[in-house]
Phi, psi and omega in degrees: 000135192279330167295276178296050216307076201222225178165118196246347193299194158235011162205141162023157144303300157313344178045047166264148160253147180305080196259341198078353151274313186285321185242093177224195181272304148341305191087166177245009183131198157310172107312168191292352182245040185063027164260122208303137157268165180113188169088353182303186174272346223201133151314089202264355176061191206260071170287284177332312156334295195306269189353288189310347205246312167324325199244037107288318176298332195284289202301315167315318163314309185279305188284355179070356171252225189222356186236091172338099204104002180284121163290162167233151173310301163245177193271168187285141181306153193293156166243162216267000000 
């Protein structure tokens, strides 16, 4: 939100995401839908990674299994 001038997201101002290619000063070039990346003030690295890895182990967790991104055929029973 441009009123706060803070960024809570997972992507830009510029609406590269913290991918560590997209939101730099440079760029990497097109996004996958032909839009430019780059322009940013600052290099901004790589945040998405954590996050994606993050929310395999939670869900892998929830799912009861041990290996991240693993699924189970059915979900684990409701508790009362």
């Amino acid at each position: 939100m441009d009123n706060e001038k803070l960024n809570w997201g997972l992507v830009s101002p510029h609406d590269n995401p913290y991918d560590g290619k997209s939101a730099t000063i440079k760029g990497a070039g097109p996004d996958q839908w032909g839009y430019p990346t780059g322009g940013e003030r600052a290099n901004y690295g790589d945040f998405l990674s954590a996050v994606s890895t993050a929310n395999r182990l939670v869900e892998s967790q929830l799912a009861g299994t041990s290996e991240p991104g693993a699924r189970l055929a059915t979900p684990p029973p409701a508790h009362p």
